[in-house]
Every structure is written in C-alpha cells, then in structure tokens.
C-alpha atoms as an extended CHARMM CRD file, in Angstrom:
* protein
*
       153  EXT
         1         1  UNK       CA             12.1490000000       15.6810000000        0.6270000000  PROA      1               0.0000000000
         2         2  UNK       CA              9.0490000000       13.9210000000        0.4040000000  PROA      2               0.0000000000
         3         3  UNK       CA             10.5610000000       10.6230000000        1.0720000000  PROA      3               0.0000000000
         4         4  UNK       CA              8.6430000000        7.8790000000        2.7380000000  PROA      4               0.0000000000
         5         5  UNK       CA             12.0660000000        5.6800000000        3.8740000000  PROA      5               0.0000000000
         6         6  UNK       CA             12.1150000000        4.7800000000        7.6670000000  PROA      6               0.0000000000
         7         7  UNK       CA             15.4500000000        3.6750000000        7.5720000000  PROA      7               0.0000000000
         8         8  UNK       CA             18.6030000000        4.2270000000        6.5140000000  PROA      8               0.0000000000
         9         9  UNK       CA             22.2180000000        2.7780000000        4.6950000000  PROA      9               0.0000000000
        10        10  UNK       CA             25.8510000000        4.0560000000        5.9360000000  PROA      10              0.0000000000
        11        11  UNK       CA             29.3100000000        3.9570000000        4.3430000000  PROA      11              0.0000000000
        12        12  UNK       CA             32.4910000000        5.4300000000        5.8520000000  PROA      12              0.0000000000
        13        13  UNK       CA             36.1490000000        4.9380000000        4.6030000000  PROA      13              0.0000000000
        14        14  UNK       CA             38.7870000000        5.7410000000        7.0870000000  PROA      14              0.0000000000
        15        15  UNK       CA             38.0230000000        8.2870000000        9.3170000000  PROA      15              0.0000000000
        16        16  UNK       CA             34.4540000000        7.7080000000        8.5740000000  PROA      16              0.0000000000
        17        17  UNK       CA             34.4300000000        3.9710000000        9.1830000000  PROA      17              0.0000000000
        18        18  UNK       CA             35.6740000000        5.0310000000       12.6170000000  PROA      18              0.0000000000
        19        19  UNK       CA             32.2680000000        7.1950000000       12.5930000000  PROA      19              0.0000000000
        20        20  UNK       CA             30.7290000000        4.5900000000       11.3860000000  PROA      20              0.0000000000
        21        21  UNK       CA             31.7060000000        2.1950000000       14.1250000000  PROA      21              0.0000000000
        22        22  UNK       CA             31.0800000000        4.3680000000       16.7560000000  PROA      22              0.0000000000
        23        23  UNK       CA             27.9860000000        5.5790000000       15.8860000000  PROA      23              0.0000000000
        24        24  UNK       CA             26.7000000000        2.2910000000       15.5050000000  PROA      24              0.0000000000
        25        25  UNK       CA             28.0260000000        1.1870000000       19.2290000000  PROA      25              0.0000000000
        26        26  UNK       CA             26.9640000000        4.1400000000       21.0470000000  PROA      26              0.0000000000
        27        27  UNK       CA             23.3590000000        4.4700000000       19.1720000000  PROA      27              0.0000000000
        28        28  UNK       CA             22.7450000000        0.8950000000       18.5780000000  PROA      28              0.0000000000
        29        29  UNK       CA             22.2810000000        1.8950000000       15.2710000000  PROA      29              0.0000000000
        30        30  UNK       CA             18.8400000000        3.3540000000       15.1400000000  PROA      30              0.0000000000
        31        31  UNK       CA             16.7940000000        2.9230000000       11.0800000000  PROA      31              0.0000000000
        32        32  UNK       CA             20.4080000000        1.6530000000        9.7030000000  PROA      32              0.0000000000
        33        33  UNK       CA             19.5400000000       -0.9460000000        7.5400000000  PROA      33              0.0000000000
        34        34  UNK       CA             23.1320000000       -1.8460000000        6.2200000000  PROA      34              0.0000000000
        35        35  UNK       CA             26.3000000000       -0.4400000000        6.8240000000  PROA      35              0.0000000000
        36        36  UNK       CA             30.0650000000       -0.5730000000        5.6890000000  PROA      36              0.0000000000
        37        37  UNK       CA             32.9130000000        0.5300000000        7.8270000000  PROA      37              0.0000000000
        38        38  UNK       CA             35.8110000000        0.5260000000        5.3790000000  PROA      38              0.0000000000
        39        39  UNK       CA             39.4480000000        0.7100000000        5.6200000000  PROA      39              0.0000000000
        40        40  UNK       CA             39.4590000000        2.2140000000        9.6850000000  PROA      40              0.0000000000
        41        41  UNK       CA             42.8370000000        2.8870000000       11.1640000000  PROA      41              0.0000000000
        42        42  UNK       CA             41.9050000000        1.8650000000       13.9190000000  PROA      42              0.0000000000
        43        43  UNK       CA             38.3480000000        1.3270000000       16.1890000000  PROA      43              0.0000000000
        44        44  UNK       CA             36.8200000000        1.9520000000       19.0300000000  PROA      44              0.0000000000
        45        45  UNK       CA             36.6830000000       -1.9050000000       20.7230000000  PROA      45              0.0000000000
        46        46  UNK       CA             33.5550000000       -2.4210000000       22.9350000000  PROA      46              0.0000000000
        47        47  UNK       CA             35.5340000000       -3.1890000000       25.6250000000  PROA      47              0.0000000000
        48        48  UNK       CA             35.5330000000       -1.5280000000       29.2890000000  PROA      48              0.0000000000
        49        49  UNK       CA             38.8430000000       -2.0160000000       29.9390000000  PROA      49              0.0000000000
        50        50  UNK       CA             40.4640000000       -0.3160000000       27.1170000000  PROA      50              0.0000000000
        51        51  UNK       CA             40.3510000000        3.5910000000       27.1150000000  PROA      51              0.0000000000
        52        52  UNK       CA             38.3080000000        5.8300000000       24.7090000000  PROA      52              0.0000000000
        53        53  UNK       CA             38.8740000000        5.9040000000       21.9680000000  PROA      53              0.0000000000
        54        54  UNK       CA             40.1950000000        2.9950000000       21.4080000000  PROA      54              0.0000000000
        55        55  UNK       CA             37.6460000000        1.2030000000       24.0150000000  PROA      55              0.0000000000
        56        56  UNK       CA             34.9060000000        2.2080000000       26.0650000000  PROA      56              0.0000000000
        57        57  UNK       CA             36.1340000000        2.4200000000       29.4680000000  PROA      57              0.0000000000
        58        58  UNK       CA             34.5800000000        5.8030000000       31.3220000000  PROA      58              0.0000000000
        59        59  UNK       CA             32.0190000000        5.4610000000       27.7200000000  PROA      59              0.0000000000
        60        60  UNK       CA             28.3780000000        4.6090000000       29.3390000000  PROA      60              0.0000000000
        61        61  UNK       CA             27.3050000000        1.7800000000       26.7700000000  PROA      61              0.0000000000
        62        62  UNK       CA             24.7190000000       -0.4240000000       27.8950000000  PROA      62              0.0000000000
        63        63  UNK       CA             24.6450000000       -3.9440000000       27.1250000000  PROA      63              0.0000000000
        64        64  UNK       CA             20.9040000000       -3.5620000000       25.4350000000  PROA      64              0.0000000000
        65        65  UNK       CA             22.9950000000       -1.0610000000       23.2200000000  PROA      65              0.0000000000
        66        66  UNK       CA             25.6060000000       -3.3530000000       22.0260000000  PROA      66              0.0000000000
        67        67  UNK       CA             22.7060000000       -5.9040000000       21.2660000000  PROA      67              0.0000000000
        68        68  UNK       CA             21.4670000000       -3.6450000000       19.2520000000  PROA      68              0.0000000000
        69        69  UNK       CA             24.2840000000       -2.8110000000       17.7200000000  PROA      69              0.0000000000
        70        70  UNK       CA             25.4300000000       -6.4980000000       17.0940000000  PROA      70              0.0000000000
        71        71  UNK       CA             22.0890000000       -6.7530000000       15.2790000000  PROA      71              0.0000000000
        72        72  UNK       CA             22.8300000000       -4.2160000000       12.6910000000  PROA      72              0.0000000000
        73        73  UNK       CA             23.9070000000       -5.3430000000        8.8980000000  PROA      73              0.0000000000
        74        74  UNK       CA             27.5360000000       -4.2290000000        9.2380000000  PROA      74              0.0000000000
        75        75  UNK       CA             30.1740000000       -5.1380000000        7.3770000000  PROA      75              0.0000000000
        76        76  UNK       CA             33.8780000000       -4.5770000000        8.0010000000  PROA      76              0.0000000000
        77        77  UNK       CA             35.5910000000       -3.7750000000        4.8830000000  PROA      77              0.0000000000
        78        78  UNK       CA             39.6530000000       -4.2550000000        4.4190000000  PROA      78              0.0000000000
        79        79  UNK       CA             41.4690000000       -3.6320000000        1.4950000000  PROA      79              0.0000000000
        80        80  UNK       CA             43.9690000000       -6.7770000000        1.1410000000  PROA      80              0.0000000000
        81        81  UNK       CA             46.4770000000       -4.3710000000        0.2390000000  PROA      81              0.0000000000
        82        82  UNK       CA             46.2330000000       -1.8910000000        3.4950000000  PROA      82              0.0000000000
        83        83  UNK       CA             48.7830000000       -3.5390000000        4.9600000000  PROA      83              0.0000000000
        84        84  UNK       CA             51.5090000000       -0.9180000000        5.3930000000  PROA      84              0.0000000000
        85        85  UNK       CA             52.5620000000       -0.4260000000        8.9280000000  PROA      85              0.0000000000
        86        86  UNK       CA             53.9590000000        3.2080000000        8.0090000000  PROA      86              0.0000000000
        87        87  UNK       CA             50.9210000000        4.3850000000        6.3130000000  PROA      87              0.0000000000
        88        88  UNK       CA             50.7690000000        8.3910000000        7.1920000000  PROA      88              0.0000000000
        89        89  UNK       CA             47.0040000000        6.7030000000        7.8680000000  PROA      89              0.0000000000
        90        90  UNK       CA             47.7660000000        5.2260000000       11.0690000000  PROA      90              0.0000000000
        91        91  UNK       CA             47.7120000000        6.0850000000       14.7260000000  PROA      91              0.0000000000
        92        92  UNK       CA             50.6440000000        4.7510000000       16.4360000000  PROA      92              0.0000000000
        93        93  UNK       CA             49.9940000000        4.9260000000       19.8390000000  PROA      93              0.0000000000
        94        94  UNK       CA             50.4850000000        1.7010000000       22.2520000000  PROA      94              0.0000000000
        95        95  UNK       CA             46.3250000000        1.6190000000       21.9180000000  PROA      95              0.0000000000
        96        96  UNK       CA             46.2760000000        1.4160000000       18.3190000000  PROA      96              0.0000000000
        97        97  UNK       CA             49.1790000000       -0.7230000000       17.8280000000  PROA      97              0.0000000000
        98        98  UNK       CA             47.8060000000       -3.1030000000       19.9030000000  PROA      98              0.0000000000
        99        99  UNK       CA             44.9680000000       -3.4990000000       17.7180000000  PROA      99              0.0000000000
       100       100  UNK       CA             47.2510000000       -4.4020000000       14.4300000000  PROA      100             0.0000000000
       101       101  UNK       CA             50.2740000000       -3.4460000000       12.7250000000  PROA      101             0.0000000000
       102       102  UNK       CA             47.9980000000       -1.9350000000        9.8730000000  PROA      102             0.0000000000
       103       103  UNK       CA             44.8860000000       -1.3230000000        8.8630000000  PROA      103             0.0000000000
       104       104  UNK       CA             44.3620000000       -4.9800000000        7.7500000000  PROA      104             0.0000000000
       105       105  UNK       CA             44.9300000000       -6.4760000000       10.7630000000  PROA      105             0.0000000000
       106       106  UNK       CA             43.0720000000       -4.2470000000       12.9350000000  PROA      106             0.0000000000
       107       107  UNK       CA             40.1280000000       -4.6360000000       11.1180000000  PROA      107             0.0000000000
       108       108  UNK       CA             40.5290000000       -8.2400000000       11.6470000000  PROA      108             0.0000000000
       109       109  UNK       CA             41.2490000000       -7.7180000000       15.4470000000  PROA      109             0.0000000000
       110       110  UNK       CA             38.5130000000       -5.7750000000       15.8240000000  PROA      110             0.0000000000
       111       111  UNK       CA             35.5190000000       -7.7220000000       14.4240000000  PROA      111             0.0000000000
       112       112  UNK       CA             37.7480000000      -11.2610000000       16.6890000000  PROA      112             0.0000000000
       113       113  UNK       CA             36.9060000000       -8.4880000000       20.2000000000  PROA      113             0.0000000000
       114       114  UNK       CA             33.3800000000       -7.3770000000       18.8290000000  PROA      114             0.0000000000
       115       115  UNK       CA             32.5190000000      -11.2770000000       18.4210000000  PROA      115             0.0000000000
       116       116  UNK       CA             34.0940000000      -12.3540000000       21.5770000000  PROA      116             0.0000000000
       117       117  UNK       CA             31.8740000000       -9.4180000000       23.5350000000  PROA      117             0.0000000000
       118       118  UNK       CA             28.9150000000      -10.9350000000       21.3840000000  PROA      118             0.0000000000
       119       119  UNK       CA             29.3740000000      -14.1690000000       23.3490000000  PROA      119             0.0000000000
       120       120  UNK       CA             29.6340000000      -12.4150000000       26.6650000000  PROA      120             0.0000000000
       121       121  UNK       CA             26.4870000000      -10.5760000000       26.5010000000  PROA      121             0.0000000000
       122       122  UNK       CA             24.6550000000      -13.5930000000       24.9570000000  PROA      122             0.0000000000
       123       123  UNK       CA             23.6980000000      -12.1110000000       21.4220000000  PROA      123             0.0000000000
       124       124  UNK       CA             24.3220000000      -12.7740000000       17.2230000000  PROA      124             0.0000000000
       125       125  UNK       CA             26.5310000000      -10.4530000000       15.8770000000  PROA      125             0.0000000000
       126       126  UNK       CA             25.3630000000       -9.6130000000       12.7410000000  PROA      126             0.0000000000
       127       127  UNK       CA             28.4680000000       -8.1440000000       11.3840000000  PROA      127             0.0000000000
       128       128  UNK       CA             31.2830000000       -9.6820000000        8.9350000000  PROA      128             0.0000000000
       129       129  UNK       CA             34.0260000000       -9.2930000000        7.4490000000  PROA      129             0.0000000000
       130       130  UNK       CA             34.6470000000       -8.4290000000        3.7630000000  PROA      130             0.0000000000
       131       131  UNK       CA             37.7270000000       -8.0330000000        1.6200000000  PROA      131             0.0000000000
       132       132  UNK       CA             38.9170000000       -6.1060000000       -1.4480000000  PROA      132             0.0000000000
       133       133  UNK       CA             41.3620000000       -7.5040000000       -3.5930000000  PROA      133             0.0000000000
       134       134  UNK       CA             43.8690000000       -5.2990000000       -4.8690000000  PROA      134             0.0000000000
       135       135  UNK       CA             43.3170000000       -1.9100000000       -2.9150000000  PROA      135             0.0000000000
       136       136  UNK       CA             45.0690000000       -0.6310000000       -0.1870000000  PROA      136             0.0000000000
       137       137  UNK       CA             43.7740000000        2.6840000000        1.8670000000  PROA      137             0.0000000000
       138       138  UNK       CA             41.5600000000        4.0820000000       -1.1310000000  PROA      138             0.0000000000
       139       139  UNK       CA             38.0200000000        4.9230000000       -0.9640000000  PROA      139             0.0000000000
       140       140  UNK       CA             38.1590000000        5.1600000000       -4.8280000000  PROA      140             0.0000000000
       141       141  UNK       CA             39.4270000000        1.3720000000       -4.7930000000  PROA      141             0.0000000000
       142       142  UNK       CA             36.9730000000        0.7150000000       -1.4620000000  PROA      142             0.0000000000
       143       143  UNK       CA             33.0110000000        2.0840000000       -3.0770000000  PROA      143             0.0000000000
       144       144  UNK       CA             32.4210000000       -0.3090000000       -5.0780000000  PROA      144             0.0000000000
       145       145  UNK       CA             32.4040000000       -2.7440000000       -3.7650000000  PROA      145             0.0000000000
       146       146  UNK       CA             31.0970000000       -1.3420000000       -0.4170000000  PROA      146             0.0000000000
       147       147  UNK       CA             27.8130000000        0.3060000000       -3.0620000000  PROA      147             0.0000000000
       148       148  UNK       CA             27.3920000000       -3.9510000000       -4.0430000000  PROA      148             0.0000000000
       149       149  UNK       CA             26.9290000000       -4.4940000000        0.1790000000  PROA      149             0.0000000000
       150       150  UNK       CA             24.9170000000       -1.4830000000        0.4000000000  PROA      150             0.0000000000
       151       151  UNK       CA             22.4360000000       -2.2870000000       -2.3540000000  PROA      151             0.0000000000
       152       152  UNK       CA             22.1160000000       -6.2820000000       -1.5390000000  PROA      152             0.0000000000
       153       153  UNK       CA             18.6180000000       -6.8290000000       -1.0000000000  PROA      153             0.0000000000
C-alpha cells in the first residue's frame, strides 16, 4: 500500500472487543498504538485460576507479556445503558456471570482484575475506562466516540 506506518490503532465492539482483549493479552500488543474494546459481553481475565475463556488457566501467558500488554493505550468502553441482564448479547454461564450481571458491570469488573494483576506483577496499566452516555449494546451508538479515543494525539 505504500504506507510508511509502523504501528497500528484497534477498535472492536462486542465480539470484537473480546478480540480485542485477547489479542492484546496474548500478543502484548505488538505496533498497537491505541485501542478500544467496546461493549464486550464478557472477557478473558488475566487470571490463572479462572478457565479459558474467561481466564487464562492452561493459556501460557508470560508475565513480560502482560507488561506489555498493560503498557498498551487501551481503553475499555461501556455504554451506560448496556445494562440489561437478559440481553440475547450475553453469555450466561457461572464464568461469565461472575464477571457482571451485564455488560456494564463486567466491563467494570474486568479492568478492577486487570489492575489488581497490574499490582502483582509490578507494572502501570495503561488502560481505562470510558463511558457512553445514552447507548446501550450498539456499535452505531459506541464509534464515535471510540473514533475521538482512536484519533487523540
């Protein structure tokens, strides 16, 4: 393409935030320069003792990995208004259930258990939090405002 870029931004909504998030933990996030997980139904925790997918027990994640991965621009993305616990959205096993009655919450949950592992291995976490007023489980209500992280300078 003729582009001269060494790096990289990411956005995923839903399913792809859970892309997102994975690919980020397992990679360390290689050339991303900023990235938005939006709206996940639920996440992979990096955590041994909770089973893929939900955590990365029997997953081979270093440490140095996570560190990189805490590094990474990220920002978790919640729409105020995914808060239905009956979403057709939602995994309800015991796993994800533990993580949050909704989307909402589990987004919350997750970024509390990625910056509690961030203390345990002794490195920032660069990632946040970030909500939408107003939108529940849309990607149409979620771009925007995940294009205004994306393009921050």
């Amino acid at each position: 393409s003729g582009s001269t870029r060494s790096g990289y931004k990411l956005y995923g909504h839903s399913a792809g935030a859970q892309f997102v998030n994975r690919f980020i933990m397992f990679t360390g996030g290689p050339r991303v320069e900023r990235a938005v997980a939006a709206n996940a139904g639920c996440y992979t925790l990096p955590r041994k003792a909770d089973i893929f997918p939900y955590g990365l027990d029997e997953i081979n994640v270093a440490d140095e990995t996570l560190r990189e991965a805490f590094s990474v621009p990220l920002s978790i993305q919640l729409g105020e208004d995914d808060n239905d616990p009956n979403s057709k959205y939602l995994s309800r096993t015991s796993e994800a259930l533990a993580q949050g009655a909704h989307s909402f919450s589990r987004g919350a949950s997750y970024l509390a258990a990625t910056q509690l592992t961030a203390a345990q291995i002794n490195t920032r976490l660069n990632w946040q939090l970030k909500t939408v007023p107003g939108v529940g489980h849309s990607n149409k209500g979620m771009a925007p405002a995940a294009a205004q992280i994306l393009l921050e300078k």
